[in-house]
NUVOGU-513131 format. One record per residue (C-alpha): residue number from 1; residue in three letters; x, y, z. Coordinates in steps of 0.02 Angstrom, whole numbers, plus 50000, padded with zeros to 5 digits. Example, Ala and Ser with C-alpha at 12.3 -4.5 7.8 and 13.67 -1.06 7.14 Angstrom:
2
1,ALA,50615,49775,50390 $
2,SER,50684,49947,50357 $
***
This chain:
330
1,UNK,55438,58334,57579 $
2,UNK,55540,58492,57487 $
3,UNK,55656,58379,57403 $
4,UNK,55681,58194,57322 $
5,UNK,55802,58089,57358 $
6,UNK,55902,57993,57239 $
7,UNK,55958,57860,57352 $
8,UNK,55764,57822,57436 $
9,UNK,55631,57930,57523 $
10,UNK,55501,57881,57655 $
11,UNK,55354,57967,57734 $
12,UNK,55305,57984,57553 $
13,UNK,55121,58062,57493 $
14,UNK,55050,58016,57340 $
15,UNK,54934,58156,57307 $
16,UNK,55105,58274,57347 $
17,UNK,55241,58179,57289 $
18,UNK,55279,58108,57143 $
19,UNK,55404,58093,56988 $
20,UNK,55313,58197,56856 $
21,UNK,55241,58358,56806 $
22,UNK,55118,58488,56866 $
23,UNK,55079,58587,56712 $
24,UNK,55028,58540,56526 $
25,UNK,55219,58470,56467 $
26,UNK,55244,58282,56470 $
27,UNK,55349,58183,56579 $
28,UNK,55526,58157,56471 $
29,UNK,55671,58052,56504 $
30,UNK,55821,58081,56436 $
31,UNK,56003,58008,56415 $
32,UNK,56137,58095,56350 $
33,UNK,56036,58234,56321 $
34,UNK,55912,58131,56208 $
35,UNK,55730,58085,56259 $
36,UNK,55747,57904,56289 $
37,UNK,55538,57884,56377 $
38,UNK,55384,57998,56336 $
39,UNK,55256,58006,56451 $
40,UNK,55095,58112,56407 $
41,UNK,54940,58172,56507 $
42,UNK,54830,58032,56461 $
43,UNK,54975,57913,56532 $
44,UNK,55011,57843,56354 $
45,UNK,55211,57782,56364 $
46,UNK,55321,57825,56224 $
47,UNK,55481,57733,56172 $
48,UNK,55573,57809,56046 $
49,UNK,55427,57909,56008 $
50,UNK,55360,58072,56068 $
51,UNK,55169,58037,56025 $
52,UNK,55106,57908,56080 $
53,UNK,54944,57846,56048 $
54,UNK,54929,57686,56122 $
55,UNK,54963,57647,56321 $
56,UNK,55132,57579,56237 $
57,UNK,55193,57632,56091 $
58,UNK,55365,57565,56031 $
59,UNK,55444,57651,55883 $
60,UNK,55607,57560,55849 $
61,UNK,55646,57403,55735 $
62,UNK,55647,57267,55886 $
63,UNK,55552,57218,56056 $
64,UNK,55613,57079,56170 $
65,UNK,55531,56990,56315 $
66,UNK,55656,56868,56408 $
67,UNK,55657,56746,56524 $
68,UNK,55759,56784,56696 $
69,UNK,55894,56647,56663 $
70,UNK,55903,56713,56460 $
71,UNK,55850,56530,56396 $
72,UNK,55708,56586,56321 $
73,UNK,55636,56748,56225 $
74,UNK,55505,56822,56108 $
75,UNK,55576,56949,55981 $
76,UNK,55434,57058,55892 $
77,UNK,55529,57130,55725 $
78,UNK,55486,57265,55613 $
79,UNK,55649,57278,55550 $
80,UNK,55615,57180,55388 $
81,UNK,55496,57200,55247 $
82,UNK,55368,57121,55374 $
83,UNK,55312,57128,55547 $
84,UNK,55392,56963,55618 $
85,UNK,55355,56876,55799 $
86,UNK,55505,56759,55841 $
87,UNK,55554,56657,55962 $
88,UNK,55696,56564,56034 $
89,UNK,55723,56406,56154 $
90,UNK,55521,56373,56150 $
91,UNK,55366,56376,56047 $
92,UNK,55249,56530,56056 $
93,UNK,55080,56487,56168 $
94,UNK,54944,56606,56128 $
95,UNK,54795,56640,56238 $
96,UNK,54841,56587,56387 $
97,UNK,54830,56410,56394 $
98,UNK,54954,56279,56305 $
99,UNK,54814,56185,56230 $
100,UNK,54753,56308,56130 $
101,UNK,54865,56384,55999 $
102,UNK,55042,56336,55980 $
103,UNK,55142,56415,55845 $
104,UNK,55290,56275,55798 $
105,UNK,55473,56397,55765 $
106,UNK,55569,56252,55726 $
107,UNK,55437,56163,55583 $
108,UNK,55336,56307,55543 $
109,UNK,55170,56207,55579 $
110,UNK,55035,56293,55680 $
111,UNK,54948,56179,55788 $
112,UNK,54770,56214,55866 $
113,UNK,54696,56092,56028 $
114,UNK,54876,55991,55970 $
115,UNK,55060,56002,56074 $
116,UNK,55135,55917,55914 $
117,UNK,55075,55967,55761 $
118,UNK,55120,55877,55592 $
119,UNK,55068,55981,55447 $
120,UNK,55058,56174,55409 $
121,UNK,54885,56183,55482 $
122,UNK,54864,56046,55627 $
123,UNK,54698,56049,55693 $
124,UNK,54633,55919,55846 $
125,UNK,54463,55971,55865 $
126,UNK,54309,56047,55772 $
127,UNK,54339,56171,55643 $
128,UNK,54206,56315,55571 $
129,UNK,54218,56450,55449 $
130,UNK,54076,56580,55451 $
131,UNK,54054,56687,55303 $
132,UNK,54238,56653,55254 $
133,UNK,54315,56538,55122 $
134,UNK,54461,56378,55129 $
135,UNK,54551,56410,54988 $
136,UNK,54654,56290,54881 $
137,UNK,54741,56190,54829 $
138,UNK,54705,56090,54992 $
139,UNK,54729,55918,55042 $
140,UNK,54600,55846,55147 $
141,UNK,54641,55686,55262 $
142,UNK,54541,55567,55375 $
143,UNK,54404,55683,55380 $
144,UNK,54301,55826,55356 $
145,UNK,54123,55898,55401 $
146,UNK,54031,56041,55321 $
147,UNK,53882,56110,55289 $
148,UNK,53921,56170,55120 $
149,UNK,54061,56146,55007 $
150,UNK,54131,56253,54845 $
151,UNK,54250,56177,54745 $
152,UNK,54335,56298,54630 $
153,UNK,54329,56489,54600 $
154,UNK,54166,56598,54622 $
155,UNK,54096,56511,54524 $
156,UNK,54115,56468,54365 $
157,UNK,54185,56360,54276 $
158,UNK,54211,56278,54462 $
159,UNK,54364,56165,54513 $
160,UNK,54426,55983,54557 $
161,UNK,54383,55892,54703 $
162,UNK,54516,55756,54699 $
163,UNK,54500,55598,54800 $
164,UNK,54652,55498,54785 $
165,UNK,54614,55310,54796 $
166,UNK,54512,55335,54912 $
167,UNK,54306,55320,54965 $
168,UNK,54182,55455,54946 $
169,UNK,54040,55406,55037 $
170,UNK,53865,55514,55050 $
171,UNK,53714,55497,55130 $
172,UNK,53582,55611,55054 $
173,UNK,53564,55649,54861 $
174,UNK,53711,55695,54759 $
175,UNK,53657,55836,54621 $
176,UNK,53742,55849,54469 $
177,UNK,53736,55892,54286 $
178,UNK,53817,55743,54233 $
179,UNK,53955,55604,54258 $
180,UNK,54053,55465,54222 $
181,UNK,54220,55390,54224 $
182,UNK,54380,55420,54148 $
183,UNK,54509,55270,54152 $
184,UNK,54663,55248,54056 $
185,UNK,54642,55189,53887 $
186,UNK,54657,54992,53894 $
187,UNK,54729,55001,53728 $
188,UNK,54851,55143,53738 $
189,UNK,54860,55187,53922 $
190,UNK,55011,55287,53899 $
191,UNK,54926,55430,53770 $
192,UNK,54735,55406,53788 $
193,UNK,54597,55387,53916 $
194,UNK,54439,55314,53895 $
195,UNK,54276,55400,53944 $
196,UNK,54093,55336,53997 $
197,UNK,53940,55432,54050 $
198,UNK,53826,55386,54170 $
199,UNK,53665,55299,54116 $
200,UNK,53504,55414,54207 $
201,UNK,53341,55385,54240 $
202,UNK,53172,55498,54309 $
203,UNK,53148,55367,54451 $
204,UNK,53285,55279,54557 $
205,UNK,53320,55128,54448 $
206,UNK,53401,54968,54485 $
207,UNK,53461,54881,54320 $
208,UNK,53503,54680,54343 $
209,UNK,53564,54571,54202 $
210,UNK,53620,54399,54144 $
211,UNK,53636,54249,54037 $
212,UNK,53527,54092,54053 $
213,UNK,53531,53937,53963 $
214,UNK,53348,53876,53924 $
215,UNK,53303,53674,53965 $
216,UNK,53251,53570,53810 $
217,UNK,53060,53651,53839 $
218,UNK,53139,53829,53778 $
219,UNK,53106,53866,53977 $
220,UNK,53222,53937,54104 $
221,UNK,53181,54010,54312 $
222,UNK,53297,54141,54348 $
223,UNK,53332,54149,54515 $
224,UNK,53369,54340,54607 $
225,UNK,53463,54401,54787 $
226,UNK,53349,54353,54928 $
227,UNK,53313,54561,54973 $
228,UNK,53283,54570,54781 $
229,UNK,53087,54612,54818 $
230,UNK,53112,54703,54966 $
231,UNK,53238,54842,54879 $
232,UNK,53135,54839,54701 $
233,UNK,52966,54864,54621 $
234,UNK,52873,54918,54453 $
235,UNK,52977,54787,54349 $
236,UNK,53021,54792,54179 $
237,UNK,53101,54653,54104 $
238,UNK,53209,54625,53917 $
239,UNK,53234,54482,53838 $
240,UNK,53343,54434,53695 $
241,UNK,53390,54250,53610 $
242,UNK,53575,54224,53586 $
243,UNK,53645,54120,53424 $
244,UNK,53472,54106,53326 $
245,UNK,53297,54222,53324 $
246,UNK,53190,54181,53465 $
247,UNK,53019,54281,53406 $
248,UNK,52904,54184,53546 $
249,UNK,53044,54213,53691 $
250,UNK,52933,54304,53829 $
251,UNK,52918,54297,54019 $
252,UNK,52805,54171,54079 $
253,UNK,52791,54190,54268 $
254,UNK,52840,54392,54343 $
255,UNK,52944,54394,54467 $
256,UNK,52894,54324,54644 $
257,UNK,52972,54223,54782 $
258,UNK,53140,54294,54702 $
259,UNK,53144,54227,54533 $
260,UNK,53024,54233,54370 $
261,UNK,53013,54124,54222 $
262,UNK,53059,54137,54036 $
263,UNK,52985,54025,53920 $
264,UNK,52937,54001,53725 $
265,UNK,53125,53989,53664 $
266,UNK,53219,53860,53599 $
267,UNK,53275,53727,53674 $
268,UNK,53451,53726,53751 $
269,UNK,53466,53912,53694 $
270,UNK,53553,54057,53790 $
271,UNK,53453,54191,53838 $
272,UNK,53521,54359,53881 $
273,UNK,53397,54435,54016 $
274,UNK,53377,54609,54102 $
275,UNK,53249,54666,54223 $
276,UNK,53253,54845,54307 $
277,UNK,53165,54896,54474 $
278,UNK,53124,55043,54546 $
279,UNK,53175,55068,54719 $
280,UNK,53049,55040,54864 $
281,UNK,53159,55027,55025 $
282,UNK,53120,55167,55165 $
283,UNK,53268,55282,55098 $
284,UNK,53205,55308,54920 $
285,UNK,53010,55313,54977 $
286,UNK,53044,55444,55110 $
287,UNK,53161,55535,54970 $
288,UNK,53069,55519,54801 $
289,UNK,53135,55618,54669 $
290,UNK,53046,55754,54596 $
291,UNK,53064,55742,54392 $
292,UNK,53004,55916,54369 $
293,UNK,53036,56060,54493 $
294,UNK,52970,56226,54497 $
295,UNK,53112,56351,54587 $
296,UNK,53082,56442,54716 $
297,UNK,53017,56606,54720 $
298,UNK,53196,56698,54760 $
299,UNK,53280,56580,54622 $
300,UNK,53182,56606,54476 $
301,UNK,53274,56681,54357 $
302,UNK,53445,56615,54419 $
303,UNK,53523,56471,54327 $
304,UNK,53644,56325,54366 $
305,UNK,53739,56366,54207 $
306,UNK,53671,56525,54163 $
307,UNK,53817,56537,54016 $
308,UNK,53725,56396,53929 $
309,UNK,53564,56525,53892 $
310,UNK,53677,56666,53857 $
311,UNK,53635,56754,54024 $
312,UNK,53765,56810,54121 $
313,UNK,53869,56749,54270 $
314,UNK,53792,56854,54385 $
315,UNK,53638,56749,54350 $
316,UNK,53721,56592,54419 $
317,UNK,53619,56528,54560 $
318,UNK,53792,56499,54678 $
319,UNK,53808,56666,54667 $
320,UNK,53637,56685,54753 $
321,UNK,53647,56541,54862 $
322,UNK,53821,56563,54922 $
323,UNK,53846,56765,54903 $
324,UNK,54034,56809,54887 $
325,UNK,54118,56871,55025 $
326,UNK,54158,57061,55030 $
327,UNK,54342,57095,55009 $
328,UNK,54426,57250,55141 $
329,UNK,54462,57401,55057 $
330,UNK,54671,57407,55128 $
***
């Protein structure tokens, strides 16, 4: 062929004819005089642009995909003080497959493994974050499995893990440097709370208490739970005479068959009892507690609260354990 046709050619070669250009100049086209398309050697497409550097490279403040009957459309805007993606007459699906990632236009929830998502963040399936962070403040419902949890800023002085009336349920140890609760104040609930600490021990204690009335002998049996023995051992028991002294008050039988004996009080007095246990049942044998630890080899010289010794933070041992994640230079 010497010649294209505008109006359709046949008998067409592709190695001799083409649309395009021979030598080093791109392939331009124009209306009204003005490049509309760019088309460089490496087949990169321009529009609105006369580099491109991409296989398409828009330059312009809007792109549009539509649907044939005009019902639906994605708009991708830079036309604002952001890049936006929007959409009209549907939600956005993204890779591939409607189960995986919808984007909600209408609510402005994002739904993952969901078709109907009901918060900002729906997910229906298992989430993970590797060497990343969930920041707050956060709500966390129905449920939620981790290997590790931080609770406040890297890492000091930490943050609030709120439950609200609601269970928090473990099953290994729970580590901490103290405790207690906090209620409103029964006597001025509007201005003041009330505070108790926890009371600790170097083995896992049980503490059980209670008030007898002795028998005309100055005897009583106290009687205890039926798995009493099987939970408890190592007793130690307290015993104190209510309304009048009760110097000879001791226990006369220990505890077995569930109950012990007090004797050499006086008669038809109330005793106030306590006997403590250390825990036996397979949990707490297969998990004793070590009273002192050494620290391992890579956390010696790292501290829990390193601002107690007047060291500083870059001693705390979160810092080692959990290592900040590296912030991108923009």
């Amino acid at each position: 062929m010497s010649f294209w046709n505008l109006t359709g050619n046949a008998g067409t070669i592709r190695s001799a004819n083409f649309l395009g250009t021979t030598d080093d100049n791109p392939l331009v086209i124009a209306t009204k005089g003005k490049e509309a398309v760019h088309i460089d050697e490496s087949g990169n497409v321009g529009i609105g642009t006369n580099e491109p550097s991409v296989k398409l490279h828009v330059r312009g403040d809007r792109m549009r995909l539509e649907s044939s009957d005009h019902s639906r459309r994605l708009d991708i805007r830079a036309d604002g003080s952001a890049l936006d993606i929007e959409t009209k007459g549907s939600s956005l699906f993204v890779n591939g497959t409607k189960e995986q990632t919808l984007l909600n236009p209408f609510g402005g929830n994002v739904g993952v493994g969901t078709l109907n998502p009901q918060a900002s963040l729906h997910i229906n399936g298992s989430t993970k974050i590797e060497n990343g962070w969930l920041e707050t403040p956060a709500v966390i419902g129905s449920g939620l499995w981790v290997d590790h949890v931080i609770i406040g800023p890297a890492f000091s002085p930490g943050g609030d893990l709120i439950v609200g009336n609601g269970l928090v349920s473990f099953s290994g140890y729970v580590r901490k440097a103290g405790g207690g609760f906090s209620i409103d104040h029964p006597l001025d609930p509007e201005n003041k709370y009330l505070n108790h600490g926890f009371v600790e021990s170097p083995k896992m204690k049980n503490m059980y208490d209670g008030i007898v009335t002795l028998d005309g002998n100055g005897e009583a049996i106290v009687e205890m739970p039926d798995w009493f023995e099987h939970v408890n051992e190592e007793y130690c028991y307290q015993l104190t005479g209510i309304s009048s002294p009760s110097p000879n008050l001791y226990v006369a039988e220990e505890i077995a068959n569930k109950r012990f004996k007090i004797a050499g009080g006086v008669g038809n007095q109330k005793v106030s009892w306590q006997v403590t246990g250390t825990r036996k049942d397979p949990w707490a044998r297969k998990n004793s507690l070590p009273i002192e630890e050494l620290k391992p080899d890579n956390e010696r010289g790292y501290y829990l609260h390193p601002e107690l010794y007047n060291q500083p933070e870059e001693r705390n041992l979160m810092r080692l354990r959990y290592p900040t994640p590296i912030t991108s230079q923009q």
